[in-house]
N, C-alpha and C positions, 0 to 999 in steps of 0.2 A: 542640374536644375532644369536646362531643357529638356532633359531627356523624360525627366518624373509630367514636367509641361505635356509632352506629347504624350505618355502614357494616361494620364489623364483625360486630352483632349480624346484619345481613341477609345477609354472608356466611357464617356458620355455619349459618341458616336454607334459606339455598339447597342447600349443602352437603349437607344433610340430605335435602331434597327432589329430589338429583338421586338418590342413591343408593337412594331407594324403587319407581324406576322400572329395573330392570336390564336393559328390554327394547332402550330407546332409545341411539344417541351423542347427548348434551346438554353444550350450551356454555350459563352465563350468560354475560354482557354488562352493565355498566354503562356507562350514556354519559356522556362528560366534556364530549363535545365537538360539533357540529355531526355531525365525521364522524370522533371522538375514542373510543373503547371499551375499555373495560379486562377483561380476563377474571376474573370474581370464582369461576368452580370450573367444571371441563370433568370428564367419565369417563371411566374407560378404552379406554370403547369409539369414541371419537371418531378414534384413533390407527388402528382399523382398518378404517377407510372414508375420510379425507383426510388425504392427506397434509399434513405437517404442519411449520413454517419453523424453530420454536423451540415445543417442549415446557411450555416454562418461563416465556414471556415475559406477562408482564402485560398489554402492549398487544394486543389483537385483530390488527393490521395484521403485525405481528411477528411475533404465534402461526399464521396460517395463512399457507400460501404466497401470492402475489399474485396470481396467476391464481385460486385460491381465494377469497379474501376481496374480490376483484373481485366474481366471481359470486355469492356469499354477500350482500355489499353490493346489490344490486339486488334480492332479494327484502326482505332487512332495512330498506331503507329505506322501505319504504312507511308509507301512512300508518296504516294498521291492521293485524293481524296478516293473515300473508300465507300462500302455503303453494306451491310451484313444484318442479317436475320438473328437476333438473339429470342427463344422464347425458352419455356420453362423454366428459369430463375428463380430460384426462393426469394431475391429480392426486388423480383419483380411483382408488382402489385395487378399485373394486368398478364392475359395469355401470352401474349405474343407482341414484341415490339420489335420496328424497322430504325436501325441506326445508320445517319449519314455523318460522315465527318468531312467537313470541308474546309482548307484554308482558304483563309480571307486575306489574310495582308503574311510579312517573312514570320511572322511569331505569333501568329493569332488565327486560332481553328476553332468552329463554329461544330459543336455535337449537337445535331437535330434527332431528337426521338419521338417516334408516333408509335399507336397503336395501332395492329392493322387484325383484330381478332375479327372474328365474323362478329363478335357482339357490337364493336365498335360501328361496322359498316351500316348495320341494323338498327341502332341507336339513333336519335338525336342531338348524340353531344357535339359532332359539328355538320350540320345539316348542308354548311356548303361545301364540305369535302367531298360528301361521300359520291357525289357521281363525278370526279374530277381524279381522286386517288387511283380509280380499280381501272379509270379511261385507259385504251388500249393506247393511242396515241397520247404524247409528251403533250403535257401541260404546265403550263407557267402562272404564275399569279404576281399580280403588280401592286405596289399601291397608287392612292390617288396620287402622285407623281409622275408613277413609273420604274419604281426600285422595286426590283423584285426581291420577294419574300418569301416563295416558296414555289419548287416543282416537286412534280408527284413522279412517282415512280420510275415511268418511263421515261421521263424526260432526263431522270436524273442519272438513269443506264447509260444513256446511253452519253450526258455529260463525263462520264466515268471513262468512257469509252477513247473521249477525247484529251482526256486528264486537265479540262477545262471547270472552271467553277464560277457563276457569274449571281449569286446570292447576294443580294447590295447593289447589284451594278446598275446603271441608269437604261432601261430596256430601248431607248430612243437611240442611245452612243452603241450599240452591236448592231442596229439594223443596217444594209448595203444604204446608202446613201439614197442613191433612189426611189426607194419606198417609204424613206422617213416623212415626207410632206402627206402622203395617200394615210399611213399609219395615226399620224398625229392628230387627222381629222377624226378618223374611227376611233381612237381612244378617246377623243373628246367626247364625242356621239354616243359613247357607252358608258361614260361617265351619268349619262342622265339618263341612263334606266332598262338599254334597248340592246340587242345583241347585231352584230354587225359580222360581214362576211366582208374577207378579202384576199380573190382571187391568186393570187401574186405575190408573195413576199419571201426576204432572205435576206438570214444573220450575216453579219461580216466571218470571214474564217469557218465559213460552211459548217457555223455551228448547228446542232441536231439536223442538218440537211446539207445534202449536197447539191440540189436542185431547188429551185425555187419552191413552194409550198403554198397549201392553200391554207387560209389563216382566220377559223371564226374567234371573236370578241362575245365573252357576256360578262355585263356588270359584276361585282362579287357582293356578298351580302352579308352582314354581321351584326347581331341584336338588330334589324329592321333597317338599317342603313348600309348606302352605298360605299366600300369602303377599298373599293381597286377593281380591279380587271382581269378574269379569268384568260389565256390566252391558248383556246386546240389548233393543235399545229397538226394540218392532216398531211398523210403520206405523199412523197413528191409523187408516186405514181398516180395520187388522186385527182393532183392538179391535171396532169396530163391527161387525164381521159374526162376531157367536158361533160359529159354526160353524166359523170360519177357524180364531177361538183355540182352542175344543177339539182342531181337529184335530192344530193344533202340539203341544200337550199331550199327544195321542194319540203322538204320536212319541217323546217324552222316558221312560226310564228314572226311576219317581220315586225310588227310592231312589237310584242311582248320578248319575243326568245324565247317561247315555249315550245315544245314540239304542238304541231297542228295536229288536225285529224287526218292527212293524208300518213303522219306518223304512228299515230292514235288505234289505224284499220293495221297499217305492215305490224306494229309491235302487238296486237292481238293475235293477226296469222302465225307469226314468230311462235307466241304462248302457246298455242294449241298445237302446233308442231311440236312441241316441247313433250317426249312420252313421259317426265318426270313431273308435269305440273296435270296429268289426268285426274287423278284423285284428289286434287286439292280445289277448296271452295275459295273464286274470286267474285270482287265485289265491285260491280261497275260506279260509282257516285256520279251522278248529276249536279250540277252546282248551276242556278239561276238567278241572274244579278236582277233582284226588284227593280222592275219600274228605270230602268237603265237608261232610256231613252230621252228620259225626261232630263238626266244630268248630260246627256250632250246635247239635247235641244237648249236649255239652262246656257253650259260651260263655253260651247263653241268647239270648234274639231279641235284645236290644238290641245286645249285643256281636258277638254275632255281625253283623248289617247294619252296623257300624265294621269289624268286618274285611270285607267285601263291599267297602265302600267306599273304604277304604284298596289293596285287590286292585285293584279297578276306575280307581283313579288311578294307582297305578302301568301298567296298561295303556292307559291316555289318554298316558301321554307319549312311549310308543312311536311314536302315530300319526304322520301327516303325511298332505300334501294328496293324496298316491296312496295310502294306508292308513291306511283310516277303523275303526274299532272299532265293534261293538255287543255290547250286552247281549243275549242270544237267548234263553236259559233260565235259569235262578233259578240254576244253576253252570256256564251253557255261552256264551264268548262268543267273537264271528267276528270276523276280519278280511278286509277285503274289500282285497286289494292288486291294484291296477293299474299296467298296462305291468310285469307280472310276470315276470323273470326268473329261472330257478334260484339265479342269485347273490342275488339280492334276497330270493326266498323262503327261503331259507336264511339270511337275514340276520335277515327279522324271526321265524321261529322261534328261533332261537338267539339273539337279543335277549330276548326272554321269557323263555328258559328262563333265562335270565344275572339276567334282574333279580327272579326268583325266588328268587335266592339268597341276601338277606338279610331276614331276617326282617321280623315285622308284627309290632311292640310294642302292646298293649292292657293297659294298667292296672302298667306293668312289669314286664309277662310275654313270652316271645319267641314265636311262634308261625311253623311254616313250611309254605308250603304247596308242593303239588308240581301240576303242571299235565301231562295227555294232549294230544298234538296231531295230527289229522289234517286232510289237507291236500287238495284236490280242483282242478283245473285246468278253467277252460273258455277255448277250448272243446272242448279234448280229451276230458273227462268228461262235456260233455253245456254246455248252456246254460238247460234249464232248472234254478229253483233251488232246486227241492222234490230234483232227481235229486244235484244236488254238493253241498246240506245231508248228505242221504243217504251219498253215499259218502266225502264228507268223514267223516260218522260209522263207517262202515266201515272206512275207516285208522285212526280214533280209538279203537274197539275193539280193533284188534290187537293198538296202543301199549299198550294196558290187559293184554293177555293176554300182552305182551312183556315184563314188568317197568315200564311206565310211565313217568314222567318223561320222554320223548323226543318223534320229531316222526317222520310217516312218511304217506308220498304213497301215496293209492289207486291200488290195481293191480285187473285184472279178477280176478285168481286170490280177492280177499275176497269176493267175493259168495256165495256159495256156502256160509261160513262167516259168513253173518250172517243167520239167517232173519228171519223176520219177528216181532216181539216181543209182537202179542197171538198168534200161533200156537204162538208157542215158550213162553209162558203155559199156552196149552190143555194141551200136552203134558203142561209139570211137576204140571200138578194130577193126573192121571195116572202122575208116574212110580213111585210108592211101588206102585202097583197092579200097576204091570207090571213089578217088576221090577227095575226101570233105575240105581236108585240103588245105589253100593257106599260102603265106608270103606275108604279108605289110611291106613297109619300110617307118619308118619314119627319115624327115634328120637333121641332126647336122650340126648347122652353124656355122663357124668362126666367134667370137663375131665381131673379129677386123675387117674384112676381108670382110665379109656375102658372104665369098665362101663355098661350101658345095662341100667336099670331105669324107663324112663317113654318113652311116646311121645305123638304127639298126633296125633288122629286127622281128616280130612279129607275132604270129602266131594264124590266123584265123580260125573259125568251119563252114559252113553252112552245116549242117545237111539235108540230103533227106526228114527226118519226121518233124524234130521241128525247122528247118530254122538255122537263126544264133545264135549259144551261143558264152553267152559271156565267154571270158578266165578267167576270175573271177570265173565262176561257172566248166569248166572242164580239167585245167591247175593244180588246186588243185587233182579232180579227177584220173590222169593223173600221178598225183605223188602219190598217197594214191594205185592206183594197180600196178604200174612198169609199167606202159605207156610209159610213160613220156622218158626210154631210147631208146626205137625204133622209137617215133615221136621225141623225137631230132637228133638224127641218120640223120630221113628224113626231117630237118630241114637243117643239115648242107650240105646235098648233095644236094641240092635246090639251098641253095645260091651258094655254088661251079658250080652249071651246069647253074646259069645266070649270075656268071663272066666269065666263057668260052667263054658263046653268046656273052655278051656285048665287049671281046676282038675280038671275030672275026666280029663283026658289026663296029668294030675301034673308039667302044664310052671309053671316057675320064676314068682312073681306078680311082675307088673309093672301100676305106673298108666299109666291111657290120659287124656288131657286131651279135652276136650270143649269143644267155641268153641261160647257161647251171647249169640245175639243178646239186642240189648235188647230186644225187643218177646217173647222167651221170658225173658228173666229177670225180666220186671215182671208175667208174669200170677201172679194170688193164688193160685195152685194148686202154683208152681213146685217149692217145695220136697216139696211131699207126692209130687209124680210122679217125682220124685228117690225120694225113701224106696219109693213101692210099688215101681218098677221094681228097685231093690236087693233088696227084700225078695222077690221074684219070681222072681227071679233066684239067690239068697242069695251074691249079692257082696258081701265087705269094702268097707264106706264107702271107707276109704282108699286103695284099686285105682280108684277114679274120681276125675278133677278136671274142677271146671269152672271153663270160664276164660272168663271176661269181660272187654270193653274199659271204660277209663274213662268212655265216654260212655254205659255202662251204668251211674253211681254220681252223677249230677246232682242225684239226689233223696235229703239224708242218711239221713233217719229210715227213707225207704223200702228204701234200700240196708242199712242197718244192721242193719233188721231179718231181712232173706232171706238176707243172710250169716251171722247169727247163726242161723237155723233150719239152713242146711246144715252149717255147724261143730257143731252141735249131733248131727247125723247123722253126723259124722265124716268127709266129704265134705272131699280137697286142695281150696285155690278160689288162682285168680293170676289175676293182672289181664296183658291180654294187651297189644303195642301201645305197652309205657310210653314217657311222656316225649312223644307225638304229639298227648296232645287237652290234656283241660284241666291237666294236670300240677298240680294241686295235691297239697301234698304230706301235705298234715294229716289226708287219710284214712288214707295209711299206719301210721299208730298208730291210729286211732282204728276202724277196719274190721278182722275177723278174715281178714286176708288172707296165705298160705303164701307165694307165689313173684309175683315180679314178672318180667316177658318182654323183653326188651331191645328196641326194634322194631328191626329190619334192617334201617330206613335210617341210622342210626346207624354200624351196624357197616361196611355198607358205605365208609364215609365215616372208616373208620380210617386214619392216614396220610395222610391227603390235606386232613381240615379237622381244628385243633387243638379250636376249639370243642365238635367232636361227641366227640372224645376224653376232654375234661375233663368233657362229658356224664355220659358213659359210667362214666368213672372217681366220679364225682359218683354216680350211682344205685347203684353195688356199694356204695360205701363207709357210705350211708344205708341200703340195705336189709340188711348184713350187722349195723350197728346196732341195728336193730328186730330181726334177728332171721330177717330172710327169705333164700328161697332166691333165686337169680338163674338165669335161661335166657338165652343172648343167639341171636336169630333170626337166617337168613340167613348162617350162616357157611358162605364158600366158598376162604380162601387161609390157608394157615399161618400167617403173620404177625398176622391178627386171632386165632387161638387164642393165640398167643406172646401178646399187647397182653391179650387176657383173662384167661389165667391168672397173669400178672406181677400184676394185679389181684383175683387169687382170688373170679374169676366160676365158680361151681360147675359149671354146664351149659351145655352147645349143642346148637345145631342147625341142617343144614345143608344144601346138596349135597355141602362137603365130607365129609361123613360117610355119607350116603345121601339119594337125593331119595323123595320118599313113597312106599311099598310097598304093593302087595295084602294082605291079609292072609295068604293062602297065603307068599305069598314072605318075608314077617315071620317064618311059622311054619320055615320049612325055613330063616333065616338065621340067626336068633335064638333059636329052642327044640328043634330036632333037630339041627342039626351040631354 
């Protein structure tokens, strides 16, 4: 009776521990007998690499075909745990598979089978093995625990080596005592997302090393969650020679765990050294995280690097052995895909842009992000990889100037419209001087009404050298050197000196809105250059609005108070963008704030996603609460006016309605005919 007890308890316990492992097919094995075995728990994944005699059968002999468990039997019987190559099998379902057989306890051996075809490696079916399996050095994998559940190849040579087997075992109870407190931190630390280095470590019983070892950690990943701990165990002669280990470390992404671009330039050198990859077409991807700036001005540094990092795994599972990923710049990351085809490259663009479409939860808030792509070919675009970084960025610009979100292959015809960005610098410091700068207004309609009494006003470039840029490419620019506060400056004294005109020409008043960066909303002076320029002018407070994004309101007390000095002048003020940064909503009462702006990725996304609908319906119904007015951006088809005003969204704006106007052509549409 104890004895049936304990067979029991160790079949529930195996049970447990094959299912922590999802990478592997895993059969136990109880022996009864000489050449007697009972199957105490096999996975799902067993069925689809051998074929199989009976599904259901308890005996071993029974459950796999005969021809199977023939071959199976000559690795299994050895006297230690064993490990052999079986391929071409008729009842093998797949090319080539790698069989280990290990004991675990006096009468219980553990058969792990994988596939190791080239098809496998190239595949997606398990996207966290495949750069861990073919690793030159020994790898381990833990669960969130710390029970390990699986090594690859090497690691398991050379446990063979040792006639040691440690499958099950608690990875904390092998390490020398001394590194178990340094250890425990790092496995914590990588539990939440990040890959860690540590100089220094070794197993009790100089398992896989004889010498201390250098030891990186990365998260491991399965359907989208963190679910254990990758562990490369570098060569002891790597620890020894300092140099080697910085240099690795030199390559690692420390926030993400991704290889960087000092990785990004060696593994291109590498390629092209390569005389087997000549003839073959590779495809550089660009990846531009929209508007990125605004979720860490928004989140805060910590939160913000969780969503970096949550970003950055979701593009780690895209990868595979011909598409490697790196981190390139603090929002720009490459993929480098070989043996590139158009089908291919269309694949992993459009894989991105698919697995961008569910949200990044932080703190149970939803946040989305949206991604620019351009794309560069060599060696049609050139081979070196300063010139297809480059024009990879030159498609990546357009996507920006195109509406965004999409993917788009450089042509020659972009060069021409991308100059060069400290020149295109020189110029803007310049352009107020000369000239160059104008304001478009575009108008907001009364849904109910389709009277138009407010526009917002928008700020054009044409350039004496390179004609018109778009405010996609120098609006960023503009904020990146401190531009940005002396062209808003001559922003608001624009609109202020053509409400003056239009009151002395006795046309109708209408407010003009005014988009004021953060880096002009937070200087100490802001609200007084508001009032002189009013008072200069002698414009109604209320014929001016300015409008701020959320990630202009991070700071309470400081926001609180510059809102309160322009409401105090009588100045409309809306928050532009809503629902895209940090959407909290307890400013909204608590901020003297008039109108809230719908953002236009929203709208666009009427009809098509229910979520951004309930959104949408969600913000009218809170801010006609409070008391506020609603704009909803970006409206271009009837059916989103229909869906807003079912909702008694007061205002729009759009190309349905007009796309932005000269001022001239404002004047002769809307105050002379």
């Amino acid at each position: 009776m104890d004895k049936r007890k304990d067979n029991v308890a160790q079949d529930v316990y195996y049970h447990q521990l094959a299912k922590l492992n999802p990478f592997d097919a895993i059969v136990f094995l109880r022996q009864k007998g000489t050449k007697d075995y009972e199957v105490v728990y096999h996975n799902e994944n067993v069925a689809s690499l051998v074929e199989l005699n009976d599904v259901h059968a308890n005996d071993a002999k029974h459950f796999f075909t005969d021809l199977s468990w023939k071959e199976l039997l000559k690795t299994f019987e050895q006297e230690s745990s064993s490990i052999q190559t079986i391929e071409l099998l008729k009842d093998l379902k797949v090319q080539k598979i790698i069989v280990s057989v290990q004991q675990l306890d006096v009468s219980i051996f553990a058969i792990i089978l994988r596939e190791i075809s080239d098809n496998t490696v190239k595949s997606n079916r398990y996207p966290y093995l495949q750069f861990v399996e073919q690793h030159v050095n020994p790898v381990l994998t833990t669960d969130l625990q710390g029970h390990i559940i699986y090594q690859n190849e090497a690691a398991a040579s050379l446990l063979l080596q040792q006639q040691a087997n440690i499958i099950g075992q608690d990875i904390f109870s092998l390490l020398e005592k001394k590194y178990v407190s340094e250890f425990k931190l790092l496995f914590e630390k990588t539990l939440e997302g990040s890959a860690f280095g540590m100089p220094k470590c070794l197993f009790m019983d100089q398992l896989l090393s004889e010498e201390p070892f250098f030891l990186r950690t990365h998260p491991t990943y399965f359907n989208g969650e963190i679910v254990g701990v990758h562990l490369f165990i570098k060569e002891p002669k790597a620890f020894m020679d300092d140099h080697e280990t910085f240099y690795y470390l030199a390559l690692m992404d420390e926030l993400t765990g991704m290889w960087n671009r000092k990785a990004f330039k060696e593994h291109w050198q590498q390629y092209l050294n390569d005389t087997k990859t000549n003839k073959q077409q590779t495809a550089l991807i660009l990846i531009d995280i929209d508007r990125f700036k605004k979720f860490n001005e928004s989140l805060g540094e910590s939160q913000g690097d969780e969503l970096m990092r949550m970003f950055s795994n979701r593009l780690r599972e895209l990868s595979h052995s011909t598409c490697s990923v790196y981190r390139y710049n603090s929002d720009e990351f490459i993929f480098l895909l070989k043996e590139a085809t158009l089908d291919k490259i269309e694949k992993v663009a459009s894989d991105i842009l698919e697995a961008l479409k569910q949200p990044f939860t932080i703190e149970e808030q939803e946040y989305f992000i949206s991604v620019s792509i351009g794309i560069s070919l060599s060696p049609a675009d050139g081979n070196d990889l300063e010139t297809l970084v480059r024009k990879a960025d030159q498609a990546l610009f357009s996507v920006k100037e195109h509406g965004r979100s999409h993917f788009r292959y450089f042509r020659e015809d972009m060069t021409t419209a991308f100059p060069n960005e400290a020149l295109l610098e020189s110029h803007l410091r310049r352009a107020i001087e000369f000239d160059e700068l104008s304001i478009h207004l575009q108008p907001q309609i009364d849904l109910v009404t389709n009277r138009i009494d407010s526009f917002e006003a928008l700020l054009r470039w044409n350039n004496r050298k390179f004609g018109f840029v778009s405010p996609a490419q120098f609006i960023p620019l503009a904020e990146a050197s401190g531009l940005i506060i002396s062209i808003g400056d001559w922003v608001i004294e624009e609109v202020c000196r053509y409400q003056k005109e239009w009151k002395e020409l006795g046309y109708r008043p209408v407010r003009i809105a005014v988009n004021i960066s953060p880096k002009q909303f937070r200087k100490e002076d802001f609200a007084r250059k508001i009032n002189d320029t009013l008072n200069k002018y002698d414009v109604e407070p209320t014929l001016l609005e300015v409008e701020i994004t959320e990630s202009s309101m991070t700071n309470v007390n400081e926001t609180y108070s510059i809102l309160s000095e322009l409401k105090s002048l009588g100045v409309h003020v809306s928050v532009d963008d809503f629902g895209t940064g940090y959407s909290s909503l307890s400013y909204l009462k608590e901020y003297p704030i008039d109108t809230i702006k719908i953002d236009q990725s929203f709208i666009a996304d009427i009809a098509k996603d229910k979520k951004n609908e309930a959104i949408i319906k969600a913000i009218i119904s809170m801010s006609h609460n409070l008391g506020l007015e609603v704009v909803a951006e970006g409206i271009e088809e009837q059916f989103q006016v229909a869906f807003l005003k079912r909702y008694r969204c007061q205002k729009g704006q759009g190309y349905l309605y007009n796309k932005p106007l000269t001022v001239e052509a404002v004047i002769q549409q809307y105050f002379v005919s």
